[in-house]
Steps between C-alpha positions, in 0.01 A plus 500: 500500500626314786729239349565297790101421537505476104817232522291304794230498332640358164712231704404143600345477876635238679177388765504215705202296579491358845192321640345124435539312157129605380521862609808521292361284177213775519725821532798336258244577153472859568854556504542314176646850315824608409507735720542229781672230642367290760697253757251337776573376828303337727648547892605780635827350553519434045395883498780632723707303292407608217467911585861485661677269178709639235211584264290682704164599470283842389180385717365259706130366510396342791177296563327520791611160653807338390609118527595354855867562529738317801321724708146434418228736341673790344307824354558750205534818822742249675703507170513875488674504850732225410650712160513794702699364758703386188535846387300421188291796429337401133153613496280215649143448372220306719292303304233291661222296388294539819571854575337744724517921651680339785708340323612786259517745808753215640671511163550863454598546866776245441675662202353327226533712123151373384201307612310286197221247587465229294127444597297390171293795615768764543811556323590357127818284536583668202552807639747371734822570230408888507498493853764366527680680236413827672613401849869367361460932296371619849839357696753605180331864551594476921812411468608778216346735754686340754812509338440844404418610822800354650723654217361837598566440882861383398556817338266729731750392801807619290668675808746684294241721289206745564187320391092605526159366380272762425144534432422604160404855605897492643391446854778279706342204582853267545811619592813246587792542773740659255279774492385552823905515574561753277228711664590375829103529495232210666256353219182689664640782403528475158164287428246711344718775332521560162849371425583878302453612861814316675803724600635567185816758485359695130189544285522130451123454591395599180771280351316257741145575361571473144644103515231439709256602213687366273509142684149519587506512055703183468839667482855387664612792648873633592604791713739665699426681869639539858339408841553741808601238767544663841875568505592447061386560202482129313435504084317204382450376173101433462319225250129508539312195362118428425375178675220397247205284568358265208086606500409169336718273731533678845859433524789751578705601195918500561723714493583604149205323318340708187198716598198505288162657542353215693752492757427753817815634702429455894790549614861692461855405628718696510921396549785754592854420516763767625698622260793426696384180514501475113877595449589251712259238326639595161855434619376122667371500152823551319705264737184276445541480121859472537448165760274398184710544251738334687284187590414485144792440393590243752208312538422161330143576461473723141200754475363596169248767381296486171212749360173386396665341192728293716851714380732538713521853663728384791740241557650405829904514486509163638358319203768287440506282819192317379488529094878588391358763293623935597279721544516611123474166380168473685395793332577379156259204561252685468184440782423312758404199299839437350647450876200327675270344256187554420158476689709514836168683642137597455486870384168564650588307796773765541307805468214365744760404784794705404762302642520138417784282712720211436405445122768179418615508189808348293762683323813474297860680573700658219709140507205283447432372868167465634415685796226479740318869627231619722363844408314762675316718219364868643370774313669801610529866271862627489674592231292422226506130659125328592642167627758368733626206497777330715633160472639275722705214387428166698626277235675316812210529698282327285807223428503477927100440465503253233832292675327522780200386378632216340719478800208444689298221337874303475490523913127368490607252271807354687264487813402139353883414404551183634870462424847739443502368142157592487580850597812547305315405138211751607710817550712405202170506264322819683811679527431590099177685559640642859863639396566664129693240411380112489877359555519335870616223670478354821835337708474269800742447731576151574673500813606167474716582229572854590380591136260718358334334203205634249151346608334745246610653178276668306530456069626838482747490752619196373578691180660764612769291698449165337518149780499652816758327768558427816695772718743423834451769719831644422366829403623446122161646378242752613252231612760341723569836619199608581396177692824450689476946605074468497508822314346609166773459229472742159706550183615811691543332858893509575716179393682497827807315318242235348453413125151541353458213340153296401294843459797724321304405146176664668458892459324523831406275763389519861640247743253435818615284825193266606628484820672146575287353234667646160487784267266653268636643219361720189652625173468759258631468145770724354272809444276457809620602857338480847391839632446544892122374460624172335777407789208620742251206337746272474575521873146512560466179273805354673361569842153370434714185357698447813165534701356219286821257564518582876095428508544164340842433699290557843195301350749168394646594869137485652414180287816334567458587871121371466628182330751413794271609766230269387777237462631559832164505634414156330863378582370592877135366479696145346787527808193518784349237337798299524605582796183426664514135381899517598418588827242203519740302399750620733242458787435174359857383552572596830189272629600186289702229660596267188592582176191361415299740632747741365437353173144502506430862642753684211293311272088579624660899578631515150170413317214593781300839389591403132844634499630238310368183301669265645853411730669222557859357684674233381831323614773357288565107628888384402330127397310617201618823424134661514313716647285339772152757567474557904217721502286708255201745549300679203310354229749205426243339236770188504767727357750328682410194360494570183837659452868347549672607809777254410880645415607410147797295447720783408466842662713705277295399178239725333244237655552720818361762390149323452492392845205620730622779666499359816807264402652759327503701822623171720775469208654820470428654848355791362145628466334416184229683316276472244275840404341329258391110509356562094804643377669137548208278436587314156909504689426338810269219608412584809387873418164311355365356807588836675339698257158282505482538838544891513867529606608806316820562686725306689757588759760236692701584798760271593495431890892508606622544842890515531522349169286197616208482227162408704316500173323783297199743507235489277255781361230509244259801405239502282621802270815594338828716620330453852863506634621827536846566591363611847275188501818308431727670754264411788447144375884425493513631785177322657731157372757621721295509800346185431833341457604622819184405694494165377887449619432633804167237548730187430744664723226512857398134326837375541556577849144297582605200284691211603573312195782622292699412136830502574700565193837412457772729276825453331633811367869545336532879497841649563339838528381426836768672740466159779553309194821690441637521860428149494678435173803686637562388811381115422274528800102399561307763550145431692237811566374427865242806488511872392394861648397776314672844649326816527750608249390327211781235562469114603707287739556171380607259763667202328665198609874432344619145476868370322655848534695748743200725653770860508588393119110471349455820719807706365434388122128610579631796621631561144180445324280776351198336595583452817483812713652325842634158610538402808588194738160379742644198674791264434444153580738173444329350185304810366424886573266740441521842289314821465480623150317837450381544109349851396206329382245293582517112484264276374377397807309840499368477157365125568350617784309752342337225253443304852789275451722381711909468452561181683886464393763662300827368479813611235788277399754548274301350199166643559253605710194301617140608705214377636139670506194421701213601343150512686191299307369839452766624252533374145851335464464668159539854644812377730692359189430809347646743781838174577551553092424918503810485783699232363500465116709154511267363748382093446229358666657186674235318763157617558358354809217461751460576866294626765699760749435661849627836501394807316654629120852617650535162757458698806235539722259737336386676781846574673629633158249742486545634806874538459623829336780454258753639697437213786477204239829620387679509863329195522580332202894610600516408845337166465754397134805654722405222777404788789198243573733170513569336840876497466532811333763663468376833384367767672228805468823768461627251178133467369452875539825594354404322256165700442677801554308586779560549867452194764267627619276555240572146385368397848211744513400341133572133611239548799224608309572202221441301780202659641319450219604183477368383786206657481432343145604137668257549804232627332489273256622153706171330456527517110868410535434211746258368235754560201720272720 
């Protein structure tokens, strides 16, 4: 009996339905047997899938027309191709509801094992199983006779032996290149003949004749003959075997099968090996054994051989390295069973296949300790021994798997760590089930501190070392060590002068770097140790840890960077925003000619488009120490007044601090903000009628030029923390500009006006250097006008009465403050001195508020000034810049007038024209008396004086008077009518 077709036919077929859902719920019944078990698919694209997976399958059955795939209409033919191309080669059957001869021709001219209609006339479905059945036989059948075949041809083309098929009359049919080089002979001429009727050197033909007979019987045959080749005699060694073919099955019987009556012999091969040949394969024998023996003993695979009753007949030397036990000691247990366990295979399993591979079993050493093994089980006869077995140990293997295993669904599961704490308590718990021992801990390095500290201890750990603490990177323990030298530190890693300390009460442990984040470290107690695969996972473990923290480093990088990009971008979108409406306003102040306009423009820019509720400027009047509103644009909604703007009676009082913040700002100077109007509402009074109008936030800018206050900035919005620190940079500095604009307004309205304040000044200040020449030399001092040098200095020309003109000069001379003294013109009652100061007087600063110093004059008990201020300037703002100069300063005289020449008392258009250079020669010649009728000084003294050549004096003195007369002529009708 064939048991390979007997095995198939006992065995589960594995068929595969492809073809629409109610083709398949038709066919699925029939199959409904043991024998069977079904999978379905419905696209071609499911039934590649499922032909090429894992499982496999024993046959396919195909309707005619499958589903629509991405390609469109597929069909059960187009299938074939597509598992051919595959290299699937599992019988395929055709089965089509709407059949036809064409169609079946088509079928069996593509390949297919079977063709079964399923036409209610035709075919029973039912009989589909056997067909099936038989076609799965059918292919198991080709491919023994395949792999016979190719065995044969594998040993046929041998090139080292004499081989021959013969007929079973003996007639050479088959002869390979080995023999045909022995006979140095072409294969025509050797076809045909009876193989007794080669060459041969004796009476070995009858030899020949008999093993023919005999294997023409059945029989294995053995002799010994020589060959005539042309030039030697060669002695072969001959086997003749009968090639028997099976009557009831049609297939080819194999080499050394059992021959019974219904088996007939068709062919003969005979095999001849040189008997040269065969000394010198005995001795490769020998050294072969030896190799054996040798490998044996040294290899850590064992090999064992039992009999039928599973005793032990052999025992590889080599035993120990997997179960401790000798070779005798395996004996003594007995059989196989004793070593490996029962039920490690299926008997009949065995005998059908006989070899079955990679059997996994577990086992115990002679000391107790588990041990993981693959076996290979072969039956084999030698020795009285019927089964093989050899074992592999992959105890570490199968640890690898399982770490990595674990290792694996850790990784997956600190893809969705959010945090390095996160992380830390996640390896610390999976480390149990990943490593063989659950002790671990996690340290972070803080690199504020420079320490390493524990982020993660698990219980275990904790009570193998008790409260874990922090460690300076000092390299005192391993963990230091191994994070400051970002190598793997051990129990057996070298101490390098260091003390263990921390991990000496562990019996093993495994310190792993995380790169700059920390260490990972896992212990072992006193009986367990780390093997190579251990310290392998953990550095896996460690690796996949560091991974994690870099990942979530980057990501809190990328969010971080989000998070200021967006608030840059915002920052940006708010900055063009307000620097659109600062350039409006900017625009706006360049066109507007009072400070009125000024006024008005800051305050429709500020609050047009919505940008803010409301804006308002007020200004702070001396009388009633309030703030006075000068123009407002928004939605006031009577705000202003509703609320106080009046100063309280004491400024330094907690009362100041419930102010509006507009007299806040006027008070202090400084910019005053409220973010939140409702966070004060029960503390101060006016935060109520802001807050029922919508004013969320508030923001007041004091307007200050030069330390003159011009009044303050007001802004409202209609939500809270609407101030930024940008928003409030550009405000401040949007009160600066408005400051400065509105000074230099009343500054062009002075020079039109014509009506001035003039104010008069006593000030006792002994700081003031004229005050001090005066008080030391007991003379009068009078300032008759000043220029400002291109060197930052100014030249004070000043008239001395009651003293000796050389002394005031040499004690000025002696004067810090004073850079240079120097005699202008003597005259019998009075003269006249230049003083140069290194800074500016207070003519300049007056003039910049667009007042006018009209006299200064120091005596030995004080000094005294007068100041003509235009109509357009508050006298407010010029008290404020006489007392910012002047401390001591007392208002003495305030007076009325109307005046004829411009804010410095000179002709406005002349003054212009000259450069400062020429108004200084000119100021100096014309105080030294060069322009008097009876003077007595000329251009040389003036421009020795100047330090300058005469000739440049005279150069500079012509065109002062060029433009001089050009400014009289051109103007002499105004003049005439001014006279």
């Amino acid at each position: 009996m064939d048991t390979t077709r007997s095995r198939t036919t006992a065995e589960r077929v594995r068929v595969l339905l492809v073809g629409p859902a109610p083709w398949r719920d038709r066919l699925r019944p029939t199959f409904g047997a043991d024998g069977f078990s079904v999978r379905a698919a419905e696209t071609a694209e499911e039934a590649l899938d499922a032909a090429t997976d894992r499982t496999g399958v024993d046959c396919v059955v195909a309707a005619r027309r499958l589903a629509d795939g991405p390609g469109g209409e597929q069909s059960g033919l187009e299938l074939l191709a597509a598992l051919r191309e595959r290299g699937v080669t599992d019988p395929f059957v055709l089965a089509p509801t709407d059949g036809s001869e064409s169609l079946a021709s088509e079928a069996i001219a593509a390949g297919v094992a079977d063709y079964v209609p399923l036409s209610p006339t035709d075919t029973d479905p039912a009989d589909l199983p056997r067909r099936c059945r038989e076609a799965v036989e059918r292919r198991a059948a080709e491919r023994r006779r395949s792999a016979k075949a190719d065995q044969f041809e594998s040993f046929f083309a041998t090139p080292d032996q004499f081989s021959a098929v013969l007929d079973a009359d003996g007639t050479v049919v088959r002869v390979n290149r080995g023999a045909l080089d022995v006979l140095e002979a072409d294969e025509s001429a050797l076809l045909g003949k009876r193989f007794w009727g080669l060459p041969w050197t004796d009476d070995s033909h009858r030899e020949l004749q008999r093993a023919v007979q005999r294997a023409r019987r059945g029989e294995y045959t053995e002799f010994e003959a020589g060959l005539a080749a042309p030039e030697r005699e060669v002695r072969f060694e001959f086997t003749v075997r009968p090639v028997v073919q099976n009557r009831g099955s049609g297939e080819g019987g194999g080499e050394g099968e059992e021959y019974d009556e219904s088996d007939e012999i068709t062919r003969l091969v005979v095999e001849g090996r040189e008997v040269a040949e065969r000394v010198r394969l005995e001795e490769e024998l020998r050294r072969s054994e030896e190799l054996h023996r040798v490998t044996l003993n040294n290899m850590t695979d064992t090999v064992l051989v039992t009999d039928d009753d599973g005793e032990f007949t052999y025992v590889c030397p080599n035993v120990h390295f997997i179960f401790g036990y000798s070779a005798e000691e395996i004996h003594d247990l007995g059989t196989i069973d004793a070593l490996l366990g029962e039920d490690l295979f299926d008997r009949e399993r065995l005998d059908s296949e006989g070899v079955l591979t990679n059997l996994e079993c577990t086992a115990t050493d002679k000391h107790g300790r588990e041990h993981t093994l693959l076996v290979n089980v072969r039956q084999v006869s030698i020795q009285g021994g019927t089964t093989l077995y050899s074992c592999r140990d992959i105890t570490k293997r199968k640890q690898r798997e399982r770490a990595l295993t674990q290792l694996h669904q850790t990784s997956r599961s600190l893809l969705y760590a959010e945090t390095k704490a996160e992380i830390a308590d996640r390896v610390v718990a999976d480390a149990a089930d990943i490593l063989p021992s659950a002790a671990a801990a996690v340290y972070r390095f803080d690199r504020e501190e420079n320490v390493l500290y524990p982020t993660a201890v698990s219980d275990e750990f904790a009570d193998l070392t008790g409260p874990l603490p922090e460690l300076r990177l000092d390299g005192r323990s391993a963990v230091s060590r191994a994070f400051v030298e970002d190598e793997t530190r051990t129990r057996n890693s070298p101490d390098r002068g260091g003390r263990k300390v921390l991990l000496a009460a562990l019996g093993d442990y495994v310190a792993v770097p995380l790169g700059d984040h920390g260490v990972f470290v896992a212990a072992a107690g006193d009986e367990e140790t780390f093997d190579e695969v251990s310290e392998e996972v953990a550095e896996l473990l460690a690796a996949t840890t560091e991974a994690a923290f870099d990942r979530v480093e980057r990501d809190s990088e990328l969010r971080e960077r989000d998070r200021t990009l967006k608030r840059q971008n915002e920052r940006l979108s708010k900055l063009n925003r307000v620097n659109e409406f600062i350039r409006e306003i900017d625009q706006a102040l360049v066109g507007a000619e009072s400070r009125e306009k000024i006024e008005s423009a800051v305050c429709e820019r500020l609050t047009a488009d919505d940008r803010f509720r409301f804006a308002w400027i007020g200004e702070t009047t001396a009388v009633s120490r309030s703030l006075r509103p000068r123009a407002w644009a928004g939605d006031e909604q009577g705000y202003l007044d509703s609320v106080s703007l009046e100063f309280g009676p004491d400024a330094d009082s907690t009362q100041a601090s419930r102010w509006e913040p507009s007299l806040r700002a006027a008070e202090t100077r400084e910019a005053t903000l409220v973010s939140n109007v409702a966070d004060h509402l029960r503390a101060d009074p006016w935060c109520k009628e802001a807050v029922s109008r919508d004013f969320q936030s508030v923001l007041s800018i004091p307007l200050v030029y030069d330390d003159v206050l011009f009044g303050t900035l007001n802004v409202y919005a209609d939500r809270p923390d609407a101030f930024d620190e940008m928003v409030q940079s550009v405000l401040r500095e949007l009160g600066d500009t408005v400051a400065a604009a509105i000074n230099a307004a009343q500054r062009k309205e002075a020079l039109r006006s014509d009506t001035v304040v003039e104010l008069e000044y006593r000030i006792p200040n002994p700081s003031s250097v004229l005050h001090r020449l005066a008080s030391e030399t007991g003379a009068t001092l009078s300032v008759e006008g000043d220029v400002r040098r291109d060197d930052g200095t100014t030249l004070l020309f000043a008239t001395v009465e009651g003293a000796d003109l050389d002394g005031v000069v040499s004690t000025a001379g002696e004067f810090v403050g004073i850079a240079e003294a120097e005699v202008i013109r003597a005259t019998d009652e009075d003269g006249l001195v230049g003083l140069r100061i290194p800074d500016e007087f207070v003519t300049t600063v007056l003039a910049d508020h667009g007042a006018v110093l009209r006299r200064f004059r120091a005596t030995p008990e004080d000094l005294s000034l007068t100041v003509d201020v235009p109509d357009s300037v508050t006298t407010r703002s010029i008290d404020e810049v006489v007392s910012n100069r002047y401390d001591a300063a007392e208002p003495v005289a305030q007076r009325e007038r109307t005046r004829a020449l411009d804010t410095k008392g000179r002709p406005g258009r002349l003054i212009e024209e000259l450069t400062e250079r020429q108004l200084e020669v000119a100021q100096m010649a014309y105080h030294a008396g060069f322009f008097d009728a009876d003077r007595d000084v000329t251009g040389r003294d003036v421009a020795e004086m100047l330090d300058i050549s005469h000739t440049a004096f005279y150069d500079h003195v012509r065109r002062i008077e060029r433009k001089l007369f050009s400014s009289l002529f051109e103007n002499r009708t105004s003049a005439s009518g001014v006279e």
